[in-house]
C-alpha positions in Angstrom: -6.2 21.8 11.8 -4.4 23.8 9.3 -5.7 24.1 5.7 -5.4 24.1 2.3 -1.7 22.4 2.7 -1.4 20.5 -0.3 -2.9 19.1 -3.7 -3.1 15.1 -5.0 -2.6 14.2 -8.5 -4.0 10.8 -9.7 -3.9 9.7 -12.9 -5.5 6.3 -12.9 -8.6 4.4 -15.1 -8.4 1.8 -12.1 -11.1 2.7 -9.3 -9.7 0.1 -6.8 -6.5 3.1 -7.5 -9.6 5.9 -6.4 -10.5 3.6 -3.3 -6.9 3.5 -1.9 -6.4 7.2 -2.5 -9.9 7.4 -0.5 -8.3 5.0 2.1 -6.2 7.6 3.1 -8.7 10.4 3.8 -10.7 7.6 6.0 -7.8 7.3 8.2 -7.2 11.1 8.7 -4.0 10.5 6.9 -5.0 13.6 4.7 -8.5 15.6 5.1 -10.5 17.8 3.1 -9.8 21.0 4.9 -6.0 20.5 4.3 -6.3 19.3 0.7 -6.8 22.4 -1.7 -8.1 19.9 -4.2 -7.5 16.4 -5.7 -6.2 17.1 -9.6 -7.7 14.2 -11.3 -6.7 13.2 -15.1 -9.8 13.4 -17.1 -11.0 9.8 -18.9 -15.0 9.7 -20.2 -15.0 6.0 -19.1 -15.4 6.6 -15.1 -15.0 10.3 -14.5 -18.7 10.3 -13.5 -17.9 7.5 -10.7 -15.1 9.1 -9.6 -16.9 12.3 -9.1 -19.4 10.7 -7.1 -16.9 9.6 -4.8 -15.1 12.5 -4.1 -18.6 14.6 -3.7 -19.9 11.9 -1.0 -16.7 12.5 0.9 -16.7 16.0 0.6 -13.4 16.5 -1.1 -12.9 19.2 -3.6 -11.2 18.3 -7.0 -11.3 18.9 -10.8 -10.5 17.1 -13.6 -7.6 17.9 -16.2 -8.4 17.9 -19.5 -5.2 20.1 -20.4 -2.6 21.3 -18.9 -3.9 24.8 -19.1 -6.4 23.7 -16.6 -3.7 23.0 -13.9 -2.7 26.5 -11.6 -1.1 25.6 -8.3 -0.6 28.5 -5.6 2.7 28.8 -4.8 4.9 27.4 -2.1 2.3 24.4 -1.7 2.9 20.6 -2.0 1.8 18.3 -4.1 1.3 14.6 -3.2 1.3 11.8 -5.8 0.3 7.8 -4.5 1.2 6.2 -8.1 3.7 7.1 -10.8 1.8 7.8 -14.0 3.5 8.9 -17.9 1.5 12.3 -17.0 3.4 12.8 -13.6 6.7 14.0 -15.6 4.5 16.9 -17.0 3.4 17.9 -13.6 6.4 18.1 -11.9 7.6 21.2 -14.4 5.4 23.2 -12.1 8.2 24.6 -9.7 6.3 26.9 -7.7 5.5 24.0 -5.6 6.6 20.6 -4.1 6.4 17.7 -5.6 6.4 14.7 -3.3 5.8 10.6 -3.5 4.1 8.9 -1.1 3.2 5.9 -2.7 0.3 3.8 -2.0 2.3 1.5 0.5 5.5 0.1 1.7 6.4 -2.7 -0.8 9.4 -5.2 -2.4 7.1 -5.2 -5.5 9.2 -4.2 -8.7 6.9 -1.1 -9.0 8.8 0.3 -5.7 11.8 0.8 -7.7 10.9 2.4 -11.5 13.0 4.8 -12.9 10.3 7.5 -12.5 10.7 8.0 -8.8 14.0 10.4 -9.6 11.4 13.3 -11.0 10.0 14.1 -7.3 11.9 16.4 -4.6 11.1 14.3 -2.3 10.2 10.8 -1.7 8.5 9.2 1.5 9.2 5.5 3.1 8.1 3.6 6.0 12.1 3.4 6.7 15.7 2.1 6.6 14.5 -0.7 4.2 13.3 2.0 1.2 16.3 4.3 1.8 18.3 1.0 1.6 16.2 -0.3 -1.3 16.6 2.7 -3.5 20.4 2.4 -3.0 20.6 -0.8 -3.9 18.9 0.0 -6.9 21.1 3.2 -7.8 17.6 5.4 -8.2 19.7 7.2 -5.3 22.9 8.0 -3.8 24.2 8.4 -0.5 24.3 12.1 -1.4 20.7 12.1 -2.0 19.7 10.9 1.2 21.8 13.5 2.9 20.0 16.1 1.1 16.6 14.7 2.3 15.2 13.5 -0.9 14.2 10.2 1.0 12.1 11.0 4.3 11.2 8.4 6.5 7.8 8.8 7.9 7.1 5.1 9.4 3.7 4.0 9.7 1.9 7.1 8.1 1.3 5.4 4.3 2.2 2.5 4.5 -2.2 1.9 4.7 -4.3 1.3 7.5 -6.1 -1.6 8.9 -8.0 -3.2 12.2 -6.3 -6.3 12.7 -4.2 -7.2 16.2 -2.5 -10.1 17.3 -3.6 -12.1 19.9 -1.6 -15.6 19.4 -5.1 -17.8 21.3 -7.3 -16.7 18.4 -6.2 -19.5 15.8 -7.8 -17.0 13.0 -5.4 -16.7 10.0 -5.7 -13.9 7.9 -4.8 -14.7 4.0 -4.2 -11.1 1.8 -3.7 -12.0 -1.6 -2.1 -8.9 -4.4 -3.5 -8.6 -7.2 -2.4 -9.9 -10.8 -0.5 -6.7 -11.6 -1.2 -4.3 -14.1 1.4 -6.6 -16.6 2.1 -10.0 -16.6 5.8 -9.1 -15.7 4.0 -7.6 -12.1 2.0 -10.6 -10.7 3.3 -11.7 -7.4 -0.6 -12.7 -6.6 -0.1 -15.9 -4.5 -3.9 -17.4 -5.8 -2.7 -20.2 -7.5 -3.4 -24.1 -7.1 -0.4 -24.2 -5.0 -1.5 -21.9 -1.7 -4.7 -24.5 -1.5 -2.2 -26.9 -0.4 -0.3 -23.9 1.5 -3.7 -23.0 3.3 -4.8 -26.6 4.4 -1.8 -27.4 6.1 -0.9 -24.4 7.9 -4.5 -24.4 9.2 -3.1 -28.1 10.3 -0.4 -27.4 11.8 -2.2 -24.0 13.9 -5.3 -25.5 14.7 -6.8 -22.7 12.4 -10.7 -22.3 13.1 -11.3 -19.2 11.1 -10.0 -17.3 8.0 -10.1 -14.3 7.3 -9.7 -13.5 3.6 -8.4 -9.3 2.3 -8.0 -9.4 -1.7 -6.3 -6.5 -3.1 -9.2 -4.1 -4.1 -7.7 -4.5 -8.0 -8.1 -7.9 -8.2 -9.5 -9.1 -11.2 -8.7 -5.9 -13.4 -6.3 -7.4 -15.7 -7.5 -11.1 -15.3 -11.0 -11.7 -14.4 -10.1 -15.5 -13.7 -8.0 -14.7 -11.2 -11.4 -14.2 -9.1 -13.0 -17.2 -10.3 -10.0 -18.4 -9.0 -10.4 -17.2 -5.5 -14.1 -17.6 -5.2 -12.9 -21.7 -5.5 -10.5 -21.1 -2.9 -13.4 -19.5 -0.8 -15.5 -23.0 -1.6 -12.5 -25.4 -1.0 -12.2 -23.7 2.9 -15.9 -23.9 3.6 -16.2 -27.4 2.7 -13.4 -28.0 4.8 -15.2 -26.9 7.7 -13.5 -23.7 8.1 -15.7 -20.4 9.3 -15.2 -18.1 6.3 -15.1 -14.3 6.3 -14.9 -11.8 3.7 -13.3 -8.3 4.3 -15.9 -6.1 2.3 -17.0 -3.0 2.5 -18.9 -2.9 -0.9 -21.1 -6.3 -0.7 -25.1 -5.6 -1.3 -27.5 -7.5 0.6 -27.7 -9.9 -2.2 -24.6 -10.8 -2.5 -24.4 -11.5 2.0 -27.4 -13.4 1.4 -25.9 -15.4 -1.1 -22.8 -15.9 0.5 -24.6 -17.0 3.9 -25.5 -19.5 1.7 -22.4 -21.1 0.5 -21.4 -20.7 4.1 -19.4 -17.9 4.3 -19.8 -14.0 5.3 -18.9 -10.7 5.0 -17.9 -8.3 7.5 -16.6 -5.0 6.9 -12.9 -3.6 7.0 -13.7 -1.4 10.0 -14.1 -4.1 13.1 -11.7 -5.3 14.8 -10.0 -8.3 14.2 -7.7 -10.4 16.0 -5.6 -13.1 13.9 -2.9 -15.4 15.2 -1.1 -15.4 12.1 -1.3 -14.1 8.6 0.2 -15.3 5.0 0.7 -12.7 2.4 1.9 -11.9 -0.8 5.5 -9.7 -1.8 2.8 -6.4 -1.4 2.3 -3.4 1.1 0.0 -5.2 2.8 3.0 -7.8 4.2 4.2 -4.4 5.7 0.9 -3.1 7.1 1.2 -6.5 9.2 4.4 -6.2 10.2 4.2 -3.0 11.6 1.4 -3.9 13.7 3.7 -7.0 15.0 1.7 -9.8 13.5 3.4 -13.3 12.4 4.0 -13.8 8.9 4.6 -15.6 6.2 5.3 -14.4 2.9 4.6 -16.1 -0.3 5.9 -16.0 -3.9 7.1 -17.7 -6.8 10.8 -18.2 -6.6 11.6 -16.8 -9.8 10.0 -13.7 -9.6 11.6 -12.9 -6.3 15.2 -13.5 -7.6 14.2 -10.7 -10.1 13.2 -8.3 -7.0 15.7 -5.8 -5.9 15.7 -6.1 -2.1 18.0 -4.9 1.0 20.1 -7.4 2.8 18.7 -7.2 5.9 15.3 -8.2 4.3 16.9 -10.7 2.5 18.0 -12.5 6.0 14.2 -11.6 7.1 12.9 -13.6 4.6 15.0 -17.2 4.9 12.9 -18.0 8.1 9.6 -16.4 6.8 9.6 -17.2 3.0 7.4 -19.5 1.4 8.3 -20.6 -2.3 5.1 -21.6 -4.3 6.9 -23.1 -6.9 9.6 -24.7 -5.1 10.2 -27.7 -3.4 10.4 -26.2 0.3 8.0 -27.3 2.9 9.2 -24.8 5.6 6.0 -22.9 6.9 7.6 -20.4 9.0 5.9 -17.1 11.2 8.9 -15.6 12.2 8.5 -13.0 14.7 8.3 -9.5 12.9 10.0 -7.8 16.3 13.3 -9.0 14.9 12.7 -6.3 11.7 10.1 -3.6 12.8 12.2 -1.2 13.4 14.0 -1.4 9.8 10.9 -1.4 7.9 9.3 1.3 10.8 11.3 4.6 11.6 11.1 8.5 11.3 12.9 11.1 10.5 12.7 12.6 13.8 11.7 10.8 16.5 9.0 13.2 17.6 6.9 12.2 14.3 5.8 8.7 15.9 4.0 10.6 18.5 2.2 12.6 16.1 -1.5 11.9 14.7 -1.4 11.2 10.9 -2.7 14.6 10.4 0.1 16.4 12.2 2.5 14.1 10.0 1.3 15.6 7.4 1.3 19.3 8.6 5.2 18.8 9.3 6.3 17.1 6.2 4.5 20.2 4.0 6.4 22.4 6.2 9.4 20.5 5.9 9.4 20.1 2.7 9.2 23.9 1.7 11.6 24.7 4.1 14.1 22.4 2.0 12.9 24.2 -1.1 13.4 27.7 0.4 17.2 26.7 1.8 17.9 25.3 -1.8 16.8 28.6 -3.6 18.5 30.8 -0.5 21.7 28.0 -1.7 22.1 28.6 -5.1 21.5 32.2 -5.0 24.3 32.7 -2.8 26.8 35.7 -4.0 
């Protein structure tokens, strides 16, 4: 295990933002040997919380009040999950690397701002992102031959313990949040997916669902919880077994939910689903990488305004559900047919790697770019 590799910024009021970042060091996709420290922007509102999370995991980190507080030793790397106004200031540190990793593989219009150009390097899950970014003219085919796209397949696109096994007939439904603007909500919890819900459970012979909301949910738009909790009711009355994924829920609140007739169980055991519906998010690739049947949901309107690769595009007639259209098509097309677009690495070797070895690569990799660029333009 090598260490002190690399630094995170976050800047971020959200703590469902502080829980994903946490997500990562959970799966031994970065540890606390390896990170020097986590660079946190400084807001009196929840920098006691946050400080309490990062001390029970062990991870060092500071807060920045100022930019005088920020001193990076050199030839490091420095790893960013979400693009932030106060990223463009950290970047004019050029004694290290500057690379994003996002917080997961997605279509979502956030996948393709503007602000992704300031990094030296940028990571996807594969072909799709490099193919996404083109189509969106944040890069050129130049770029990509200078390596400021790496592919690094599953690595951060996020982690979780569900598996296919096609006789389980439990369906997993992951709803996105409502988006940090109005302009952003691609969250499927509407009137509409009750409808969606009932008869796919029909037409599957569904006995259990399994339900994952998007740890932000509710941040913007409380009702979009009340919202779900009805959803939640609407199943058990049905005579559906209800679970929860949770790993947060207090006694009371199992207690109470034992009582409605439903229960919580906790992100960590393994589940087996048969199918899964899910929103334009990260999670849709999560699933597909772990070659799960799926059918995506959104409003048709919002998706014409999404910038995504033709070969996705073609993905999506057989495995797209429009909530505000007329279609009745409930598709699970296999995700086989696409797993190796949206799954790929820049050398092969990498998908025989553990995450941490990933990790150890792309920081070497990375500064070796950096040093051949200098060695470049300091050429006589």
């Amino acid at each position: 295990m090598s260490s002190n590799l690399y630094y995170i910024y976050i800047d971020t009021k959200i703590q469902g933002a502080i829980d994903q970042l946490l997500s990562y060091f959970q799966s031994n996709v970065f540890n606390a040997n390896s990170c020097i420290a986590i660079y946190a922007k400084y807001y009196k509102e929840n920098y006691k919380v946050i400080s309490k999370l990062f001390e029970n995991h062990n991870i060092r980190y500071k807060f920045i009040k100022k930019y005088s507080d920020i001193s990076f030793e050199d030839n490091k790397v420095v790893f960013y999950l979400f693009n932030a106004q106060s990223n463009c200031r950290m970047v004019a540190f050029r004694n290290v690397s500057h690379v994003f990793i996002t917080h997961g593989e997605s279509n979502k219009k956030s996948s393709v701002k503007p602000i992704v150009r300031i990094y030296d390097h940028v990571i996807t899950s594969g072909q799709v992102g490099i193919d996404r970014y083109l189509k969106a003219g944040l890069f050129t085919e130049s770029d990509i031959e200078d390596n400021r796209v790496i592919r690094l397949g599953s690595t951060f696109v996020g982690q979780n313990n569900y598996f296919y096994e096609k006789e389980s007939r439990t369906l997993l439904y992951a709803p996105t949040w409502e988006g940090g603007v109005p302009d952003e909500n691609f969250s499927s919890i509407s009137d509409r997916i009750k409808d969606l819900l009932a008869k796919v459970i029909k037409n599957n012979s569904v006995e259990k669902v399994i339900i994952q909301k998007h740890p932000n949910l509710g941040h913007r738009d409380k009702s979009y919880i009340s919202a779900l909790n009805n959803i939640i009711l609407i199943l058990v009355q049905s005579g559906i077994k209800v679970s929860i994924i949770s790993s947060k829920a207090s006694l009371k609140e199992k207690l109470k939910a034992l009582h409605v007739g439903f229960k919580y169980i906790s992100p960590n055991r393994r589940t087996n689903v048969s199918h899964a519906i899910t929103d334009i998010s990260a999670m849709e690739v999560q699933l597909l990488v772990k070659n799960i049947p799926t059918m995506v949901v959104a409003n048709e309107h919002r998706y014409k305004e999404l910038i995504i690769p033709k070969i996705m595009k073609t993905y999506y007639l057989g495995s797209m559900f429009y909530l505000d259209g007329n279609s009745n098509q409930m598709t699970f097309n296999s995700p086989e047919s696409i797993s190796s677009y949206v799954e790929s690495y820049h050398e092969e070797f990498l998908e025989n790697l553990s995450f941490e070895k990933r990790i150890e690569w792309l920081c070497e990799y990375v500064q070796s770019l950096k040093w051949l660029s200098y060695k470049n333009r300091h050429i006589i």
